[in-house]
C-alpha positions as CSV (number, residue, x, y, z in Angstrom):
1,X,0.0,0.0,0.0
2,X,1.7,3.2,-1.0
3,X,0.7,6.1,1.5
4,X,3.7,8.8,0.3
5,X,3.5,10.6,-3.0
6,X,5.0,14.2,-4.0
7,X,1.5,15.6,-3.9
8,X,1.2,15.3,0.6
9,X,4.4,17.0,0.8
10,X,3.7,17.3,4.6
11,X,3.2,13.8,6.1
12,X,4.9,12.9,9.0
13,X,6.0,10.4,10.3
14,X,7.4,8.2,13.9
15,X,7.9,5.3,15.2
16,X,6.8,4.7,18.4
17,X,7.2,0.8,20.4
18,X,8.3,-0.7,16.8
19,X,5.1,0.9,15.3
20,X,4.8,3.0,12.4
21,X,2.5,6.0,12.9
22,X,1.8,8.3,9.9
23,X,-0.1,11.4,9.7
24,X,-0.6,12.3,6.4
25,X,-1.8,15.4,4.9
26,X,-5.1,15.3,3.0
27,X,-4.6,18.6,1.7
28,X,-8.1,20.7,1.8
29,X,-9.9,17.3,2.1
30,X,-8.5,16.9,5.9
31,X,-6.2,14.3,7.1
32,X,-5.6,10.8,8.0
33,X,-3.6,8.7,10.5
34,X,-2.1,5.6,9.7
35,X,-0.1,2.8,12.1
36,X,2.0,0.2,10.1
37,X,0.2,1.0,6.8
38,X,-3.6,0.5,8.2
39,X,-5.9,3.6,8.0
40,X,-7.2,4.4,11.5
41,X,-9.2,7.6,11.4
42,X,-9.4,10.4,8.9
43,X,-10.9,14.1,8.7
44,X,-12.8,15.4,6.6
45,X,-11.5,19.2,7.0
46,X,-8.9,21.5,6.4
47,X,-6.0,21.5,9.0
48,X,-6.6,21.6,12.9
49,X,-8.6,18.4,13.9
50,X,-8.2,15.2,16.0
51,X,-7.3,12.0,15.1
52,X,-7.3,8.4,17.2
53,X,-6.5,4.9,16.7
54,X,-4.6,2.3,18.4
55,X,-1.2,0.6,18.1
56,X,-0.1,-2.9,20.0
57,X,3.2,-2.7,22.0
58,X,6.3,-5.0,22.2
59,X,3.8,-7.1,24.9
60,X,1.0,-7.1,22.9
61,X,-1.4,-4.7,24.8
62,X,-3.1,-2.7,23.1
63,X,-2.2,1.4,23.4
64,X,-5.2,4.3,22.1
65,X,-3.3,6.7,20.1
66,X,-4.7,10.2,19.8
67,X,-3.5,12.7,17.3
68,X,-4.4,16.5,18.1
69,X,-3.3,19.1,14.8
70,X,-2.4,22.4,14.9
71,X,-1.0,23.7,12.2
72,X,-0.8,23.9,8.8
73,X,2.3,20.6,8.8
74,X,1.1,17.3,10.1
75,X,4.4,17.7,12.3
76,X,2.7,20.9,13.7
77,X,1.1,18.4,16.3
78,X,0.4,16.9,19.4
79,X,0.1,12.7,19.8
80,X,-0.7,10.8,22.9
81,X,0.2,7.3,23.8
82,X,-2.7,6.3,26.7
83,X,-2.8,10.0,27.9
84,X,0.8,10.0,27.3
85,X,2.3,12.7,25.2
86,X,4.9,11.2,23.1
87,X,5.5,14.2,20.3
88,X,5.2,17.7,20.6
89,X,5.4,20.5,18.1
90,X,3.4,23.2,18.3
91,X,3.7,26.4,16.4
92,X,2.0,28.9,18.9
93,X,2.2,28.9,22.8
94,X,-1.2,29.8,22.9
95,X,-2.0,26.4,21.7
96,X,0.1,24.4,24.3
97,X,-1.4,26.3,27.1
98,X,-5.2,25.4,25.4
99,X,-4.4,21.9,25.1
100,X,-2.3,20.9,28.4
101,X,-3.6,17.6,29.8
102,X,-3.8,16.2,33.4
103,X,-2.1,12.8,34.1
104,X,-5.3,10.6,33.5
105,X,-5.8,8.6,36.6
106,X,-7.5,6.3,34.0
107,X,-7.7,5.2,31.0
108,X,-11.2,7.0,29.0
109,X,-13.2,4.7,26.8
110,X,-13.2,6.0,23.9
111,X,-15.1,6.2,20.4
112,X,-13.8,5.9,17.2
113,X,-15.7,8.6,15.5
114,X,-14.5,11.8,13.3
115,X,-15.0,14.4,16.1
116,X,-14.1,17.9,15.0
117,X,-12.1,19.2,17.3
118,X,-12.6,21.6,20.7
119,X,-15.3,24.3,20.3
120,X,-17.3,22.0,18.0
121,X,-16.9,19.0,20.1
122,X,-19.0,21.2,22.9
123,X,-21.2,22.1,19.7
124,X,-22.3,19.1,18.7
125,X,-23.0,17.3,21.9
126,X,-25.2,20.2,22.8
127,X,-27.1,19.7,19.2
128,X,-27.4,15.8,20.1
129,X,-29.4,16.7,23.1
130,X,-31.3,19.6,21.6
131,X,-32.0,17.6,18.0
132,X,-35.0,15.3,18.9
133,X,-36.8,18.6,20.3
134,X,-36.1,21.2,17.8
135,X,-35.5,21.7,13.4
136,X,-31.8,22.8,14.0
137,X,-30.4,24.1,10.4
138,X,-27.4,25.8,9.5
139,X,-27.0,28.8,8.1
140,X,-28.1,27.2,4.8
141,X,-31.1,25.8,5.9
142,X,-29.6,22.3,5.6
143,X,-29.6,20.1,8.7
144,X,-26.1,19.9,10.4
145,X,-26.8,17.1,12.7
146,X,-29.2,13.8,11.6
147,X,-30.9,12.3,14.4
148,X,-33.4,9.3,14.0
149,X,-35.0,7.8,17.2
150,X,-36.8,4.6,17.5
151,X,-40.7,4.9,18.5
152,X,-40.4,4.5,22.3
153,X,-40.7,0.7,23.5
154,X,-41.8,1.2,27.4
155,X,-43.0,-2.4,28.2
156,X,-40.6,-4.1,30.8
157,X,-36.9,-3.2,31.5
158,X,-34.6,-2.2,28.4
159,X,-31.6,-1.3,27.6
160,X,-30.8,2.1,26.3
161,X,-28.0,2.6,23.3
162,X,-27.2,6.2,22.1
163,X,-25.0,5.8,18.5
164,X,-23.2,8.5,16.6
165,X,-21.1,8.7,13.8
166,X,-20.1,10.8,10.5
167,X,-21.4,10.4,7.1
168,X,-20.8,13.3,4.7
169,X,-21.0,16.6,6.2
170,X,-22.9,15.8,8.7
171,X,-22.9,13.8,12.5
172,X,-25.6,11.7,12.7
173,X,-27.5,10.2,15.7
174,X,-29.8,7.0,16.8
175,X,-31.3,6.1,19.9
176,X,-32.4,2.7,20.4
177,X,-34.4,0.6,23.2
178,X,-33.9,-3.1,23.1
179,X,-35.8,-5.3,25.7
180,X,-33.4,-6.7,28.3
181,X,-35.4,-9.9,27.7
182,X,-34.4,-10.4,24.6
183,X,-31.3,-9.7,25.1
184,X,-30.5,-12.2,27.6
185,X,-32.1,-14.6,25.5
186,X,-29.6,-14.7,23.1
187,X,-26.8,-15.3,26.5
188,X,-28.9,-18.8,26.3
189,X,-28.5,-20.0,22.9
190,X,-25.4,-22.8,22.9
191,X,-23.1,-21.6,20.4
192,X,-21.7,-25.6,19.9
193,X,-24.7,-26.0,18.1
194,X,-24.5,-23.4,15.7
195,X,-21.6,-24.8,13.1
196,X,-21.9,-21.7,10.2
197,X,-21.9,-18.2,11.1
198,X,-24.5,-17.7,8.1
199,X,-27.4,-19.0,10.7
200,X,-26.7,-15.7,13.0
201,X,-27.9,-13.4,10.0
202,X,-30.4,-15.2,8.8
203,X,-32.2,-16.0,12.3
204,X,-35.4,-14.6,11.9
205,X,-35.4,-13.9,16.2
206,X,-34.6,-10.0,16.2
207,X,-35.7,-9.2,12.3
208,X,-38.0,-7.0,14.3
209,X,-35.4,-4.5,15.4
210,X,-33.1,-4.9,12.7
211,X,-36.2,-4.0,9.7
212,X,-37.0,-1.1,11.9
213,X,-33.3,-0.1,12.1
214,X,-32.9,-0.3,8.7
215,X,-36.0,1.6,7.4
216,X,-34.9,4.6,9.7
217,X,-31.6,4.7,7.3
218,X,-34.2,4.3,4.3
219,X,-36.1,6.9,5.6
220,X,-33.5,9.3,6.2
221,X,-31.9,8.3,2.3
222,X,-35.1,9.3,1.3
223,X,-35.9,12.9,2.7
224,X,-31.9,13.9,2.4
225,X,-32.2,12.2,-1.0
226,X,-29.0,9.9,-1.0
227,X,-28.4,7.6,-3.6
228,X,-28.7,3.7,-2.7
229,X,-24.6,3.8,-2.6
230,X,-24.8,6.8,0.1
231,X,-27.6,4.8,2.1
232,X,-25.4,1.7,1.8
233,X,-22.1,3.6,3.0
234,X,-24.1,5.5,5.9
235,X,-25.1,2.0,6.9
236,X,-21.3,0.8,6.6
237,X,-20.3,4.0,8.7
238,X,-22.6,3.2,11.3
239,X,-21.2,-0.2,11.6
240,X,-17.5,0.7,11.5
241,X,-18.1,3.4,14.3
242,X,-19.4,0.8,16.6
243,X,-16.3,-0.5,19.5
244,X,-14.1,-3.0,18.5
245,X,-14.0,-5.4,21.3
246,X,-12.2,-9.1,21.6
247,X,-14.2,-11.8,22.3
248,X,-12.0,-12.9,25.3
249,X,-12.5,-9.1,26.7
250,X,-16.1,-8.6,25.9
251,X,-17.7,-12.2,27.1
252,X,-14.8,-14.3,28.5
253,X,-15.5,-16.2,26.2
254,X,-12.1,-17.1,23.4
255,X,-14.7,-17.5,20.6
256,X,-18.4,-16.0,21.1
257,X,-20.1,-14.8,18.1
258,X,-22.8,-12.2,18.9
259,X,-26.0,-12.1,17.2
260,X,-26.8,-8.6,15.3
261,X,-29.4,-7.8,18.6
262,X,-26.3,-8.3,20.7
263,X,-24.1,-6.6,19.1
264,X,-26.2,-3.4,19.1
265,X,-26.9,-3.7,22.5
266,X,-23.0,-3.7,23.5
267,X,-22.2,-1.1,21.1
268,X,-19.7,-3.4,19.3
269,X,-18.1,-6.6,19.0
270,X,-15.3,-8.3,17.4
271,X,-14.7,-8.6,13.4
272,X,-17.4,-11.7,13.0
273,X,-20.0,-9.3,15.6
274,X,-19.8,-6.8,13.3
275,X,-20.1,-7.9,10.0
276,X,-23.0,-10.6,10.9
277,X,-24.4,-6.8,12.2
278,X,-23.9,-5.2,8.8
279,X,-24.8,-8.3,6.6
280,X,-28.1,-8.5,8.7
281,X,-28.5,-4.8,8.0
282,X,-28.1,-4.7,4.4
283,X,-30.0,-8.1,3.7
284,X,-33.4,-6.4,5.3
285,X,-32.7,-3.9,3.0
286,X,-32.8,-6.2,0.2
287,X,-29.0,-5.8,-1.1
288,X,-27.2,-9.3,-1.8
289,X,-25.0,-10.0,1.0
290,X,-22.3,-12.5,1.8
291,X,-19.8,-13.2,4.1
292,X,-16.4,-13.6,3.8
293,X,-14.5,-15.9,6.4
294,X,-10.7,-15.7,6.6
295,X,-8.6,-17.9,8.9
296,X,-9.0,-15.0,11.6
297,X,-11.1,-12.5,10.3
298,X,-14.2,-11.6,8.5
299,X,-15.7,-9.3,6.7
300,X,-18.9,-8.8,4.3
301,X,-19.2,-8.8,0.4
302,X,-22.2,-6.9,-0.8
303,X,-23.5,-7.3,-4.2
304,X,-22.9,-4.6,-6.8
305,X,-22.7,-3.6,-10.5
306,X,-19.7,-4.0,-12.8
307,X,-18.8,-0.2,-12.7
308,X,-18.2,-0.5,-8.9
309,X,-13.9,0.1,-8.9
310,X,-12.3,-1.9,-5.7
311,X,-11.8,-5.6,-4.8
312,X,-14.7,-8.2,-5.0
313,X,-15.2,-11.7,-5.2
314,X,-17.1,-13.4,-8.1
315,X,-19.9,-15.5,-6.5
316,X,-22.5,-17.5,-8.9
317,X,-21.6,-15.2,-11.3
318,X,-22.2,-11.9,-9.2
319,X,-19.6,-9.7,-7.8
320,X,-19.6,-8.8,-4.1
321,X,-17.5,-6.7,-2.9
322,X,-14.9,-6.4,0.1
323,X,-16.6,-4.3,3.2
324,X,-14.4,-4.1,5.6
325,X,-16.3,-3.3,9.3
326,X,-13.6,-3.6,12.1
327,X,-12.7,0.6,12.1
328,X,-13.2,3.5,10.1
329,X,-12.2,5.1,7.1
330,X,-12.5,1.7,4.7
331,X,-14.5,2.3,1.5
332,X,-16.8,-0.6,-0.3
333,X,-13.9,-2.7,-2.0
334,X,-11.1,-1.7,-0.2
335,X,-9.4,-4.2,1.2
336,X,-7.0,-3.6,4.1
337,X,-3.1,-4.9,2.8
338,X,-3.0,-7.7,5.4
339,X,-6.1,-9.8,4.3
340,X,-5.3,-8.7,0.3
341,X,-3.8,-12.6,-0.5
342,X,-5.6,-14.6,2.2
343,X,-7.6,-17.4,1.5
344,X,-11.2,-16.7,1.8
345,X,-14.4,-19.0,2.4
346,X,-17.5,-17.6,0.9
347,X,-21.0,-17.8,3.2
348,X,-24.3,-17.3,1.5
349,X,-26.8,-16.0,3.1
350,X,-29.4,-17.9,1.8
């Protein structure tokens, strides 16, 4: 994968615990951080912004890595290693005294998601609250922030999800309540038993939330008139937003696929939770679906014309191509540079 041309004349680069981290510069379209060739997050503005993804260290453990810009060099910047700074250069004092950060007592969760950075961070979580109450607009009239809410479910206890992630120009928001019946439901199914990871799709158990998930994404396609491929990527950036979380560290369990209800309910999952998520999604919708099982990975191919560019698999004649779900910032048919010659089982979804 080649990440360095003459035209971003201001990437920059470290190395930090044996890993590669690259900023590179976007030009006006924003920028993008990369550890050891694999896109982690990307903005989609000029200049100052914020940046995170994670790196493994020489024991394995896994390290957030935030990237705070500010200036018009991507070495004009600020990167933290677990709260740690571990680069520094800043054009203007003014901005070091802004930014200076406590010692964290402990380690934040945090969300993947393309966050603008300070006075618009405060901005849009004030719009999130004030969205389901009032028409916000910006200065052209256009909405600014998307919110779709699920038509309230009060009988018994539920569980309460807020999502948000970026599609476009603008932030987007969903609020879902899922009965903690169901949920635990799903805790009592014997995964032994299930022998294809094509059956957690196609159960037919929570098509109830998922169809009304997915015609809230129709619905919104329609009235901000997206095309089926913008619907189809704002479903895809939805997914990829969601928390990647290891099976062993989510369940204590080594091996625990999640069905799509699950998965929502947790607000992630591993790289099978998340593509069974995405397949279930897109299949309600109507959109050929497969997935596509490596050794240790997964991922979804989605069914699409000929003039669709990137990487697909020929199945019965159809292409589907590569959806990657595990982070942000991976397009329909790109594939990521590790899983490019690996052997790949096909399961239709049938």
């Amino acid at each position: 994968m080649q990440l360095n041309s003459d035209y971003y004349d201001t990437d920059f680069e470290i190395t930090y615990k044996g890993n590669k981290i690259l900023i590179r510069n976007d030009g006006p379209e924003g920028e993008s951080l990369y550890v050891n060739g694999v896109l982690q997050d990307q903005n989609f503005s000029a200049h100052n912004g914020q940046l995170i993804g994670h790196i493994f260290d020489e024991n394995n453990q896994k390290e957030v890595i935030e990237v705070i810009l500010a200036g018009l060099s991507t070495a004009d910047c600020m990167i933290y290693a677990n709260g740690e700074l571990i680069h520094s250069q800043i054009p203007h004092e003014e901005f070091v005294e802004a930014h200076k950060k406590e010692e964290p007592q402990k380690e934040k969760k945090r969300s993947n998601l393309f966050f603008p950075f300070l006075m618009i961070i405060l901005m849009a979580a004030c719009m999130i609250l004030l969205l389901p109450y009032l028409d916000a607009a910006d200065p052209s009239g256009k909405p600014s922030e998307k919110v779709f809410q699920e038509d309230s479910k009060s009988e018994g206890e539920s569980i309460q999800v807020h999502y948000e992630w970026n599609y476009g120009e603008s932030t987007w928001a969903y609020d879902l309540n899922i009965p903690k019946s169901a949920y635990e439901y799903y805790k009592t199914v014997d995964r032994k038993k299930i022998h294809n990871y094509s059956y957690y799709v196609t159960d037919p158990t929570d098509d109830e939330y998922l169809s009304g998930l997915a015609a809230k994404f129709k619905e919104a396609a329609k009235k901000d008139n997206y095309s089926d491929l913008d619907m189809v990527k704002n479903i895809i950036f939805f997914v990829q937003n969601l928390q990647y979380v290891d099976d062993k560290v989510g369940t204590g369990y080594d091996e625990y696929p999640k069905f799509p209800l699950e998965t929502l309910a947790d607000e992630g999952g591993d790289c099978e939770d998340s593509a069974i998520l995405l397949a279930s999604l897109l299949r309600e919708l109507g959109y050929g679906t497969v997935l596509i099982q490596f050794q240790d990975h997964m991922a979804v191919g989605v069914k699409g014309e000929d003039s669709i560019s990137g990487s697909y698999y020929d199945v019965d004649g159809s292409r589907y191509y590569y959806v990657e779900t595990t982070s942000t910032g991976w397009d329909i048919g790109d594939v990521p540079e590790q899983m490019a010659n690996q052997p790949a089982r096909i399961l239709k979804l049938d």
